[in-house]
PDB file of N, CA, C and O in Angstrom:
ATOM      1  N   UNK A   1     -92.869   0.846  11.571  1.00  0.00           N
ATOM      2  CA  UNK A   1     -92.324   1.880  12.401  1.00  0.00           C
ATOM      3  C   UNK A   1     -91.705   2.964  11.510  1.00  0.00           C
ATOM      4  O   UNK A   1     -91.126   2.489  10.534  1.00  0.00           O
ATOM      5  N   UNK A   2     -91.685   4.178  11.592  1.00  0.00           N
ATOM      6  CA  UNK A   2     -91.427   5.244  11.128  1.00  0.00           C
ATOM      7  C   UNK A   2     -90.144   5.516  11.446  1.00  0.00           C
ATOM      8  O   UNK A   2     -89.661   5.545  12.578  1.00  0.00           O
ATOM      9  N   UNK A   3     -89.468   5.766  10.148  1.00  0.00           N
ATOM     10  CA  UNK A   3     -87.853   6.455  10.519  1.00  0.00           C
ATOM     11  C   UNK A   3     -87.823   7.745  11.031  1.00  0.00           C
ATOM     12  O   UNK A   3     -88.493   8.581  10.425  1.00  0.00           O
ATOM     13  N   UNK A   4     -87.074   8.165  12.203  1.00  0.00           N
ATOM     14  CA  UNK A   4     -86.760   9.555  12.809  1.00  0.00           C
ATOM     15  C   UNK A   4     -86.196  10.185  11.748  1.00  0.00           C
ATOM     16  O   UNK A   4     -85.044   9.825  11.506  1.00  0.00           O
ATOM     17  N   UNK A   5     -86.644  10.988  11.067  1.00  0.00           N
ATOM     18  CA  UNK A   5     -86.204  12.126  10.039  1.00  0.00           C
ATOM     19  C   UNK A   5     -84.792  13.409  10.770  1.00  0.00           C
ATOM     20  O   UNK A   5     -85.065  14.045  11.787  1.00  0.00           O
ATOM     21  N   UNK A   6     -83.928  13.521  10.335  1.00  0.00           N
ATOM     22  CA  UNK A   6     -83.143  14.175  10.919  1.00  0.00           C
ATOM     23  C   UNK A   6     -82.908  15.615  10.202  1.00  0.00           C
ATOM     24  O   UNK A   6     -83.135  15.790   9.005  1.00  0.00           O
ATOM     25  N   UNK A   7     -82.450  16.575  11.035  1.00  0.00           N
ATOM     26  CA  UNK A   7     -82.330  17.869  10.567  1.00  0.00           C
ATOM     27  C   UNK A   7     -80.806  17.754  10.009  1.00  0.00           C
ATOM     28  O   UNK A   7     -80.460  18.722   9.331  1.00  0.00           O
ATOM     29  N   UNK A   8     -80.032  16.930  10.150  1.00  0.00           N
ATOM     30  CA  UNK A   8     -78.635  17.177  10.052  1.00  0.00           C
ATOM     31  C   UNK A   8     -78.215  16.965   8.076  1.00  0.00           C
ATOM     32  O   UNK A   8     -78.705  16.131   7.314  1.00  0.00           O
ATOM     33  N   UNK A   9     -77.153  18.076   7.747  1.00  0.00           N
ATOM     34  CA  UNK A   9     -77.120  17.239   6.611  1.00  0.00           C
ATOM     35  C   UNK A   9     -76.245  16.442   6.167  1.00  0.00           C
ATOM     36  O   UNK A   9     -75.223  16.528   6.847  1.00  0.00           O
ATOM     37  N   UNK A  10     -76.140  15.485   5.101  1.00  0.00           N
ATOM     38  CA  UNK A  10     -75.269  14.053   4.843  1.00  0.00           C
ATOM     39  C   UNK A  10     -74.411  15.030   4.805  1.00  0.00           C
ATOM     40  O   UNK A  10     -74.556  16.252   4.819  1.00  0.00           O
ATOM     41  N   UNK A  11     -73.123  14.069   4.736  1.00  0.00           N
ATOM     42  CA  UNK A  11     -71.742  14.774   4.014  1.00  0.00           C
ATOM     43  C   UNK A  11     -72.109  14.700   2.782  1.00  0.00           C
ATOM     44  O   UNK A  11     -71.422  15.521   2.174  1.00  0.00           O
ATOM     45  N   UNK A  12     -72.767  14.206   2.118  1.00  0.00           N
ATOM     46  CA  UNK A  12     -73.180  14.372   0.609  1.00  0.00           C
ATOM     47  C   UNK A  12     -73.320  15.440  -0.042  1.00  0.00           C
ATOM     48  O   UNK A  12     -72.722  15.889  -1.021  1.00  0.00           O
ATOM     49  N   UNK A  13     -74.652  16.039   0.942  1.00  0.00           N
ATOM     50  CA  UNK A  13     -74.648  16.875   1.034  1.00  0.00           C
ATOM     51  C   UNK A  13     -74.672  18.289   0.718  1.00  0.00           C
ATOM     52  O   UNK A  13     -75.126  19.049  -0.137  1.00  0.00           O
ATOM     53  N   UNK A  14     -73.816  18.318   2.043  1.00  0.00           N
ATOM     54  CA  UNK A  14     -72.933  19.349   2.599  1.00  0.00           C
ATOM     55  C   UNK A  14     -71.696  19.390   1.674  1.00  0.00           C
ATOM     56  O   UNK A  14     -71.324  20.544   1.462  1.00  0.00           O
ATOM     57  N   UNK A  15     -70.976  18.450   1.082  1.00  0.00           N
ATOM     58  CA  UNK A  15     -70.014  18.545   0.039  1.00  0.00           C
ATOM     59  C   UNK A  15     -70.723  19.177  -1.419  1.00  0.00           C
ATOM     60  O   UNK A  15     -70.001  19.676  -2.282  1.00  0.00           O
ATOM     61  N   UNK A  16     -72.249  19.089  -1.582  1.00  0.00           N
ATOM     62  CA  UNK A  16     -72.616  19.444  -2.825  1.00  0.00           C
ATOM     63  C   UNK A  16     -72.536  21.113  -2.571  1.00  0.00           C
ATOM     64  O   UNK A  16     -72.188  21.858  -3.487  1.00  0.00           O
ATOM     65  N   UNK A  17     -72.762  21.434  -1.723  1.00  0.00           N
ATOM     66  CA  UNK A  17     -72.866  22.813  -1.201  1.00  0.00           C
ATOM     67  C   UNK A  17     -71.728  23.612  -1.437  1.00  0.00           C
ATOM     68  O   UNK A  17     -71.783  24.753  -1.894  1.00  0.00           O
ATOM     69  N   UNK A  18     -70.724  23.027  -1.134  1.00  0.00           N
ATOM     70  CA  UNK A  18     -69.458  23.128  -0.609  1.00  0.00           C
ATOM     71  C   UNK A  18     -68.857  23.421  -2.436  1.00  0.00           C
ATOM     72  O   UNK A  18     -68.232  24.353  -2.943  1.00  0.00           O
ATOM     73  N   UNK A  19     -69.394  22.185  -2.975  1.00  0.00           N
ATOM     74  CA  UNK A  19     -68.871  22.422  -4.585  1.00  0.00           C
ATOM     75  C   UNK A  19     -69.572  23.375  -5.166  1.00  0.00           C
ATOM     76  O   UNK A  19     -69.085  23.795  -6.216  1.00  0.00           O
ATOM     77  N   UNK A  20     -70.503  23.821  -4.836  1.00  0.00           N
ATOM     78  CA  UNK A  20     -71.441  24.899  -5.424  1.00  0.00           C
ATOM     79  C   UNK A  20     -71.039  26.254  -5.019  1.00  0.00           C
ATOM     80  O   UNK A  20     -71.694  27.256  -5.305  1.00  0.00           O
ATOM     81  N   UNK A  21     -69.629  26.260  -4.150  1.00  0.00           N
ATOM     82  CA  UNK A  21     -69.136  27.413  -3.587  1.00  0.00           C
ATOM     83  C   UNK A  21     -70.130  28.477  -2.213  1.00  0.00           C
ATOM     84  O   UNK A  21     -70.145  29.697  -2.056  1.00  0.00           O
ATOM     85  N   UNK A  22     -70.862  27.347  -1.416  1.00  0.00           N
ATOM     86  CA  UNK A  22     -71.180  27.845  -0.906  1.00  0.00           C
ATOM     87  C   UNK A  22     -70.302  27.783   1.004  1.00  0.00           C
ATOM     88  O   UNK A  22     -69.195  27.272   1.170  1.00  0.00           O
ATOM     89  N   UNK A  23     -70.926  28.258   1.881  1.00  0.00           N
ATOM     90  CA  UNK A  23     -70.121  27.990   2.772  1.00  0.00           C
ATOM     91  C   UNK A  23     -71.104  27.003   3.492  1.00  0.00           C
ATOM     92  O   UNK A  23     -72.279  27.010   3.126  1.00  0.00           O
ATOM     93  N   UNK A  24     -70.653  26.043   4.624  1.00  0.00           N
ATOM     94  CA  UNK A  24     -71.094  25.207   5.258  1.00  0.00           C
ATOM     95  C   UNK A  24     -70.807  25.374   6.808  1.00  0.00           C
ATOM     96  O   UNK A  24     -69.706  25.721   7.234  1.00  0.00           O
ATOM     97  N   UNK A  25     -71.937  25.085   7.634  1.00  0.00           N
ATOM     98  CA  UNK A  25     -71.263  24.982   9.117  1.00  0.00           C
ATOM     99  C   UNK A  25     -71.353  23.098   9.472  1.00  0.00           C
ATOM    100  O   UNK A  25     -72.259  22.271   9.363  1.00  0.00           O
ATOM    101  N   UNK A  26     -70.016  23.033   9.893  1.00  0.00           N
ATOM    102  CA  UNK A  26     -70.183  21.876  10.031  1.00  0.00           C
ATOM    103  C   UNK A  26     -68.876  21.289  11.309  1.00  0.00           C
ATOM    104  O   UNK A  26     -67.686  21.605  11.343  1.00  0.00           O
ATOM    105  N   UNK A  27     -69.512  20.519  12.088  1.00  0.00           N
ATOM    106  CA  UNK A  27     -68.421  20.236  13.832  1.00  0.00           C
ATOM    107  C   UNK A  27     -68.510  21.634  13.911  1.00  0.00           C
ATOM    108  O   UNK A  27     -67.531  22.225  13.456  1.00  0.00           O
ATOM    109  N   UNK A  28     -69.390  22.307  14.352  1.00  0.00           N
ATOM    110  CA  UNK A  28     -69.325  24.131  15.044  1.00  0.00           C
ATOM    111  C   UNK A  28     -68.328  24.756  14.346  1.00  0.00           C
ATOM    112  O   UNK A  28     -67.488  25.304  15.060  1.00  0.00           O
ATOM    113  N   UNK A  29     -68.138  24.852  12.934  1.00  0.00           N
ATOM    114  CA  UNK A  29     -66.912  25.657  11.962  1.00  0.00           C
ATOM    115  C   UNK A  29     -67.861  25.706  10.872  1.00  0.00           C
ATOM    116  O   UNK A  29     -68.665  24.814  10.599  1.00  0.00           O
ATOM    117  N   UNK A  30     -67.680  27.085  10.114  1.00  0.00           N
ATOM    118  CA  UNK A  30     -67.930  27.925   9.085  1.00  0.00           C
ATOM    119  C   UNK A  30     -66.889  27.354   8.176  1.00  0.00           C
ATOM    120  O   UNK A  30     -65.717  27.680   8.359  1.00  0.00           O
ATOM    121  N   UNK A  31     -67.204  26.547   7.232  1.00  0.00           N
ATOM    122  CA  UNK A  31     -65.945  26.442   5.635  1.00  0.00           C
ATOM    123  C   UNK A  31     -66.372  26.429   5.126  1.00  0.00           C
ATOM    124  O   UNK A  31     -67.581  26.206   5.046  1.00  0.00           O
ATOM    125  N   UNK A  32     -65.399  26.738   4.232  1.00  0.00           N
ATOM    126  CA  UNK A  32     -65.559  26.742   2.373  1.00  0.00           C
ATOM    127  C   UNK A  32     -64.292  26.090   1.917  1.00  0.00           C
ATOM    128  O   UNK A  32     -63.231  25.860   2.498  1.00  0.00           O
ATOM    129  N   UNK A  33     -64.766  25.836   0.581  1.00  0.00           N
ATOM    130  CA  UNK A  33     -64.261  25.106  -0.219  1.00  0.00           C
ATOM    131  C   UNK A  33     -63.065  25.611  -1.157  1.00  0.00           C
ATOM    132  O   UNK A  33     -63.421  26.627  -1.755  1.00  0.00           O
ATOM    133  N   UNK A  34     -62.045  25.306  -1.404  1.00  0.00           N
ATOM    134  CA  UNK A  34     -61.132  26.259  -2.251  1.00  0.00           C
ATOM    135  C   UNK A  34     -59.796  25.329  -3.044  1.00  0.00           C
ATOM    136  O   UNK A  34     -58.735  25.047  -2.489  1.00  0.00           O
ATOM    137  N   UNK A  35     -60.158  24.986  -4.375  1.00  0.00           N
ATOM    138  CA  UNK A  35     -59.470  24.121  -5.065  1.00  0.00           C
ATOM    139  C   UNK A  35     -58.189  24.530  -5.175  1.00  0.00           C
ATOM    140  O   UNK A  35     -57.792  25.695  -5.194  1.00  0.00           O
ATOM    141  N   UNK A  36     -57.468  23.401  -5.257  1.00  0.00           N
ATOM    142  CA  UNK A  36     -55.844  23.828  -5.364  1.00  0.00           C
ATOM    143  C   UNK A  36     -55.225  23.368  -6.696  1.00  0.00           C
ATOM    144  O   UNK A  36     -55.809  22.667  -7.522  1.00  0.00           O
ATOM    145  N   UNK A  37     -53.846  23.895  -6.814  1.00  0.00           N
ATOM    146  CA  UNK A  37     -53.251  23.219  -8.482  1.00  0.00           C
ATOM    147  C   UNK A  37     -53.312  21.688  -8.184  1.00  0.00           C
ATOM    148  O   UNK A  37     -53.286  21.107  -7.099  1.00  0.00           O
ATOM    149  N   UNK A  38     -53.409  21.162  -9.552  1.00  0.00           N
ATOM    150  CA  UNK A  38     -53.185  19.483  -9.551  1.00  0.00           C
ATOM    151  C   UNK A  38     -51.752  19.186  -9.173  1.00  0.00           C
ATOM    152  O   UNK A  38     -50.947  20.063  -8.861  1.00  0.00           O
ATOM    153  N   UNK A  39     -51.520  18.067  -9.213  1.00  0.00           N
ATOM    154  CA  UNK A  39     -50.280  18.008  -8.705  1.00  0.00           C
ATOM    155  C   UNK A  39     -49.540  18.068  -7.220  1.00  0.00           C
ATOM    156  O   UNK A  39     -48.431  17.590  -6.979  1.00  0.00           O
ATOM    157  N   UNK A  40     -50.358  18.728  -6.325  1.00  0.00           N
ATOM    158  CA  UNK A  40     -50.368  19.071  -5.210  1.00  0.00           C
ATOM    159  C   UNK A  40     -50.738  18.328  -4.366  1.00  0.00           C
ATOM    160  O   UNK A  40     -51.814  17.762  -4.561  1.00  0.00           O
ATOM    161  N   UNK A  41     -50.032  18.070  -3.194  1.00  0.00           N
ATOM    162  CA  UNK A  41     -50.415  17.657  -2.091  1.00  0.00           C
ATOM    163  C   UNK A  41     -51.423  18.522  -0.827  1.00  0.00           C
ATOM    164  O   UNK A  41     -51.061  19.168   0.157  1.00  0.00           O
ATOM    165  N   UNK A  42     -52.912  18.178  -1.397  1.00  0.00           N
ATOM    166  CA  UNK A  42     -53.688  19.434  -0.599  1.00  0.00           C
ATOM    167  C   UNK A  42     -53.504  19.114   0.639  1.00  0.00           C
ATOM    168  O   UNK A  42     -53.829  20.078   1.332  1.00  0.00           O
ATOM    169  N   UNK A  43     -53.160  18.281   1.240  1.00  0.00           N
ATOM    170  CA  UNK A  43     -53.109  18.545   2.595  1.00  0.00           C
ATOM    171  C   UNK A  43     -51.983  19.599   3.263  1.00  0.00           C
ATOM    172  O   UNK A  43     -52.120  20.678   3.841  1.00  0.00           O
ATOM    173  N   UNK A  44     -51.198  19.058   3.031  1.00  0.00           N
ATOM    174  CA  UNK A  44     -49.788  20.067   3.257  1.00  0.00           C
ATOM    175  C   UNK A  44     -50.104  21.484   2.664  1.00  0.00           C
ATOM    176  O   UNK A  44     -49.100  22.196   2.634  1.00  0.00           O
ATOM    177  N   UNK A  45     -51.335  22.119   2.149  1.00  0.00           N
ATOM    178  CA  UNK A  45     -51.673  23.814   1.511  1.00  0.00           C
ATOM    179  C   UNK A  45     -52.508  23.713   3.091  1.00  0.00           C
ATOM    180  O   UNK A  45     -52.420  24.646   3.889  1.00  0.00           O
ATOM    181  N   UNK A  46     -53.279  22.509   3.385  1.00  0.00           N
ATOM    182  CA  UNK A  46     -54.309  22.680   4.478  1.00  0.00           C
ATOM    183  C   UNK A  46     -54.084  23.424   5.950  1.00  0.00           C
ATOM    184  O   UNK A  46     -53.399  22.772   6.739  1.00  0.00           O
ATOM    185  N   UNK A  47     -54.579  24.715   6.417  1.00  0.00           N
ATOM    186  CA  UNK A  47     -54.343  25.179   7.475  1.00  0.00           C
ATOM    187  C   UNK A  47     -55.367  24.996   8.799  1.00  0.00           C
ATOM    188  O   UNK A  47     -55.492  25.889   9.637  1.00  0.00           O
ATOM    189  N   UNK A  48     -56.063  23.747   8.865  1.00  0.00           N
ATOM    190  CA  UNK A  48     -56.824  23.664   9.441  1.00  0.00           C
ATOM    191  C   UNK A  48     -55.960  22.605  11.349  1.00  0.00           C
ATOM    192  O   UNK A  48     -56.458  22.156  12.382  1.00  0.00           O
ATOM    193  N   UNK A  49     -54.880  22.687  10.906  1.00  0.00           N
ATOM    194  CA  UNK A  49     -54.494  22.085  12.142  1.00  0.00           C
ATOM    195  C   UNK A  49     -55.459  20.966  12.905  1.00  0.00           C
ATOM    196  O   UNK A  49     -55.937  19.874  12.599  1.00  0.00           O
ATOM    197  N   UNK A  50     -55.481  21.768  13.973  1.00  0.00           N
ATOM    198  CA  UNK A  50     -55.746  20.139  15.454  1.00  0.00           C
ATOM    199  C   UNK A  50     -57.355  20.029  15.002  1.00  0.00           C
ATOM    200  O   UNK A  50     -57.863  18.976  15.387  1.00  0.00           O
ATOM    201  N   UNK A  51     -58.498  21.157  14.058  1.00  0.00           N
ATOM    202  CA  UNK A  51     -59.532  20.591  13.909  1.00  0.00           C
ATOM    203  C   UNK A  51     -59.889  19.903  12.954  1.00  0.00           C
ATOM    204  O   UNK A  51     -61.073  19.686  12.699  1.00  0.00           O
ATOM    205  N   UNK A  52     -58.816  19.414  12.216  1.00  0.00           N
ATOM    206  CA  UNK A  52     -58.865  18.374  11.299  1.00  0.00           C
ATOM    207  C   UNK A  52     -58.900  16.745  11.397  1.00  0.00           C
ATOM    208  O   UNK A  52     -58.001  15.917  11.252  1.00  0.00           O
ATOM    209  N   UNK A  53     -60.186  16.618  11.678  1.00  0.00           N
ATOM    210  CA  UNK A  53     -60.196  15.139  12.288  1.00  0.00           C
ATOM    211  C   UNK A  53     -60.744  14.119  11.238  1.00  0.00           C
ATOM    212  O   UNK A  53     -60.685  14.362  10.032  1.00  0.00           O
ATOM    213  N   UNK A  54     -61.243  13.043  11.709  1.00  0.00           N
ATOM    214  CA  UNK A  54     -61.930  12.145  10.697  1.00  0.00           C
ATOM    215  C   UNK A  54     -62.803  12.118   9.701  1.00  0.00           C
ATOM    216  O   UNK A  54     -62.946  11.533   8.627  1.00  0.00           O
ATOM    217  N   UNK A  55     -63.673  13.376  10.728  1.00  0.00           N
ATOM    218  CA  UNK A  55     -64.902  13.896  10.163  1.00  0.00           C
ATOM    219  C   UNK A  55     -64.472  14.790   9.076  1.00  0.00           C
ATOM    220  O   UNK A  55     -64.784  14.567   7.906  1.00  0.00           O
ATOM    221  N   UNK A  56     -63.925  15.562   9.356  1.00  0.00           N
ATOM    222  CA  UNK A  56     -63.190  16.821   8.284  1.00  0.00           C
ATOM    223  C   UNK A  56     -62.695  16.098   6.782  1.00  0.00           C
ATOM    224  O   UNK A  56     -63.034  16.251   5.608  1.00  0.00           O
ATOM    225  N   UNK A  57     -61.699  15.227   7.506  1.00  0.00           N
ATOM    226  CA  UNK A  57     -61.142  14.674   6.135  1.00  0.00           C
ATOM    227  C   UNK A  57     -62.201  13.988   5.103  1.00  0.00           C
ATOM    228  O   UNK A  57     -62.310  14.219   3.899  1.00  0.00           O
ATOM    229  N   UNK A  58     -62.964  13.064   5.923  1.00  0.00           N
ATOM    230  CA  UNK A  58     -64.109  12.700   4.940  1.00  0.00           C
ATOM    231  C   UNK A  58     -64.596  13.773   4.356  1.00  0.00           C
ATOM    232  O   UNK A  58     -64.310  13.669   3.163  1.00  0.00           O
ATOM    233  N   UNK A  59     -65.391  15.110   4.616  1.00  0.00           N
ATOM    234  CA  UNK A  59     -65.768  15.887   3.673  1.00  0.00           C
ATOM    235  C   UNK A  59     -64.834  16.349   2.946  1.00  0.00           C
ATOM    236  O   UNK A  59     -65.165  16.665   1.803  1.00  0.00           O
ATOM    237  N   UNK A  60     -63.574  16.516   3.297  1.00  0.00           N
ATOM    238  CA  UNK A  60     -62.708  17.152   2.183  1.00  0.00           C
ATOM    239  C   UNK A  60     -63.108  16.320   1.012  1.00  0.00           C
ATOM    240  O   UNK A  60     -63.729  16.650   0.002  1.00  0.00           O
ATOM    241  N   UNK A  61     -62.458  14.801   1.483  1.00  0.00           N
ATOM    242  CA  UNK A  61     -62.380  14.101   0.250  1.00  0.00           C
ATOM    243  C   UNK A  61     -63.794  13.984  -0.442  1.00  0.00           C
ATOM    244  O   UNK A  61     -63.698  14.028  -1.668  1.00  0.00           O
ATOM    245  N   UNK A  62     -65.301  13.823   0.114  1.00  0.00           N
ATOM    246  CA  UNK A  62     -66.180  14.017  -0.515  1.00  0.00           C
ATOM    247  C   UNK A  62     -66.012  15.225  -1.647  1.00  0.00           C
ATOM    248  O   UNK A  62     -66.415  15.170  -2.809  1.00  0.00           O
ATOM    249  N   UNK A  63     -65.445  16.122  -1.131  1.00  0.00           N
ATOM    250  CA  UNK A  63     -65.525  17.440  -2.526  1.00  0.00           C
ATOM    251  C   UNK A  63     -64.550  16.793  -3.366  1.00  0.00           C
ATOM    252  O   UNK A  63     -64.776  17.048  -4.549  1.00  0.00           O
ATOM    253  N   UNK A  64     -63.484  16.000  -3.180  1.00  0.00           N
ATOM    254  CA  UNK A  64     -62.651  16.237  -4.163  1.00  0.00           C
ATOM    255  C   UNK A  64     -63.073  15.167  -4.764  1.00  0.00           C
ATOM    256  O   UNK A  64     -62.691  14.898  -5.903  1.00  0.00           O
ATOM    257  N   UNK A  65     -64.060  14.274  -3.978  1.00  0.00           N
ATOM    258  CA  UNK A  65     -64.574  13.145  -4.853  1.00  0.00           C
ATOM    259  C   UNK A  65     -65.667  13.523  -6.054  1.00  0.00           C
ATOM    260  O   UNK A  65     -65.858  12.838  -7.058  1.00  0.00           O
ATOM    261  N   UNK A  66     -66.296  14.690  -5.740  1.00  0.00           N
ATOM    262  CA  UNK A  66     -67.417  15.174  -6.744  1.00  0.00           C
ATOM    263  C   UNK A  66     -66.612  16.143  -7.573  1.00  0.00           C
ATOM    264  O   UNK A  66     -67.137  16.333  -8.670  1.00  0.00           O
ATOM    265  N   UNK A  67     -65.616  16.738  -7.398  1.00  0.00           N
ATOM    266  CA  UNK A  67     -64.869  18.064  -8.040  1.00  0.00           C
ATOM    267  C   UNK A  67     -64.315  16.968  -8.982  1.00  0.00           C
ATOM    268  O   UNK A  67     -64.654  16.867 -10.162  1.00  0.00           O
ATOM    269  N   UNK A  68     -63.561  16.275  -8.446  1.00  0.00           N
ATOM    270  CA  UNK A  68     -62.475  15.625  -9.478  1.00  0.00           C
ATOM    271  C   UNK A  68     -61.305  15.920  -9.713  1.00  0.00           C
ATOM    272  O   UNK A  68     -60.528  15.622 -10.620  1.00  0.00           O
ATOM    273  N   UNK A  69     -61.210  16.744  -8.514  1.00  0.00           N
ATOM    274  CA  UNK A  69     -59.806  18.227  -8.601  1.00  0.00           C
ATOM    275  C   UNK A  69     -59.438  17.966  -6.717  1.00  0.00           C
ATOM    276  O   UNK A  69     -60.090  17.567  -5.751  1.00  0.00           O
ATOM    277  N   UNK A  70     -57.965  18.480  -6.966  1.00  0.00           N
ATOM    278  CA  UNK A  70     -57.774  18.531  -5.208  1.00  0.00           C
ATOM    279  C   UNK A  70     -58.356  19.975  -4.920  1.00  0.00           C
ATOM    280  O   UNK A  70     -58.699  20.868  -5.695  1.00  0.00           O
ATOM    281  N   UNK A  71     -58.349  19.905  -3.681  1.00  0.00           N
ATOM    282  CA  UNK A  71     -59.026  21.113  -3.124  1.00  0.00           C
ATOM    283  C   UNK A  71     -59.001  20.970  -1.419  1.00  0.00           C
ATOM    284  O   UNK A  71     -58.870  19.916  -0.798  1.00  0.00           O
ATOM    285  N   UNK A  72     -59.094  21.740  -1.098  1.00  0.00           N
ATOM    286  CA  UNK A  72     -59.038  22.097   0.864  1.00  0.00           C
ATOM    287  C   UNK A  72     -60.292  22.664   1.240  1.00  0.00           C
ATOM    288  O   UNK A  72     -61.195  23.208   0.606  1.00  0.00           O
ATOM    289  N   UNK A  73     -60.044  22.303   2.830  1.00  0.00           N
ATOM    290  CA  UNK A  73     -61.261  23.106   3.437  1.00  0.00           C
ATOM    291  C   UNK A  73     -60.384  24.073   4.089  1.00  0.00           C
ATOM    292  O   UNK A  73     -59.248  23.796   4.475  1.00  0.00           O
ATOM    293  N   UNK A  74     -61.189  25.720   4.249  1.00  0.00           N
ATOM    294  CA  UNK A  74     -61.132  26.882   4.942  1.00  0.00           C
ATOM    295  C   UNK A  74     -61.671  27.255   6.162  1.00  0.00           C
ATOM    296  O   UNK A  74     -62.836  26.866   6.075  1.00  0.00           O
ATOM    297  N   UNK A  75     -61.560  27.662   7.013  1.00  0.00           N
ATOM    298  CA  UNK A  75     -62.323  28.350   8.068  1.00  0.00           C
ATOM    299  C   UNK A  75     -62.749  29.407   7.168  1.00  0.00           C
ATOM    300  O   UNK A  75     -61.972  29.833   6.313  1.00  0.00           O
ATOM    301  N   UNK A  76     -64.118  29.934   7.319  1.00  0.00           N
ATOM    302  CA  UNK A  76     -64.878  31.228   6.865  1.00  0.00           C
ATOM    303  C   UNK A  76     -64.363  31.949   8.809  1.00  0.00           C
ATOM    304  O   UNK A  76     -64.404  31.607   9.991  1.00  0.00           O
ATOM    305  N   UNK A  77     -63.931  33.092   7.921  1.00  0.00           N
ATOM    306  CA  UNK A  77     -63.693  34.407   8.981  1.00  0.00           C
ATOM    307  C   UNK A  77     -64.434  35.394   8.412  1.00  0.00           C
ATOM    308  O   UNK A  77     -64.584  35.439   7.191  1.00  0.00           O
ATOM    309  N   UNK A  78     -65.018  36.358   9.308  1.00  0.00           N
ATOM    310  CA  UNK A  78     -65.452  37.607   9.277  1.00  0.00           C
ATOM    311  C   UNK A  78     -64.499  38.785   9.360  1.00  0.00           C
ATOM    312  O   UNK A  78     -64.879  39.811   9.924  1.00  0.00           O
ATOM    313  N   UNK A  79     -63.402  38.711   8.884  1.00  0.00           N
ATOM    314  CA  UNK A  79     -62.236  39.458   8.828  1.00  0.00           C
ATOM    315  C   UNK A  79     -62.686  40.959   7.416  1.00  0.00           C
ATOM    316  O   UNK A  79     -63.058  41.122   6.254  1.00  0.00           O
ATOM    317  N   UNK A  80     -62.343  41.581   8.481  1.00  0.00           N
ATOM    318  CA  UNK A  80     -62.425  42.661   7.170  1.00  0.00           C
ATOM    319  C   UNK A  80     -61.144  42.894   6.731  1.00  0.00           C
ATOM    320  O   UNK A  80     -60.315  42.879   7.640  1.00  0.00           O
ATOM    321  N   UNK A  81     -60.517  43.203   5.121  1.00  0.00           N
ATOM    322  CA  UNK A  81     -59.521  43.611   4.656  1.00  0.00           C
ATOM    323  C   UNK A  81     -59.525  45.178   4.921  1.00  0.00           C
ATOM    324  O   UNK A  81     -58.585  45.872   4.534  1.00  0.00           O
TER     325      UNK A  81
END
């Protein structure tokens, strides 16, 4: 029997992406990736509030598992300066 091939991508991924500085859509949100000083407690820099769920945190920590560095996830906005 043939495995159903899926369009979706791993958190693997989507975290390699993410370390490559690219942006990701992922749970219907636009982020990026943005390392913080060592030493730091990235969550407490994290402004992602009530959509920070299980799912979220696993990719965070996937990046910081491939970075090796703390780091947060962003909402990507279309904000002009």
């Amino acid at each position: 029997m043939k495995k159903k091939q899926s369009n979706a991508a791993s958190i693997h991924d989507l975290a390699i992406a993410l370390c490559e500085k690219r942006n990701v859509w992922y749970h219907s949100h636009s982020v990026r990736l943005v390392e913080v000083e060592d030493g730091t407690d990235s969550c407490t820099l994290c402004d992602m509030d009530s959509i920070c769920d299980d799912a979220m945190v696993y990719l965070c920590a996937a990046c910081n598992e491939l970075l090796k560095r703390p780091c947060i996830l962003k909402l990507v906005t279309n904000k002009r300066l």
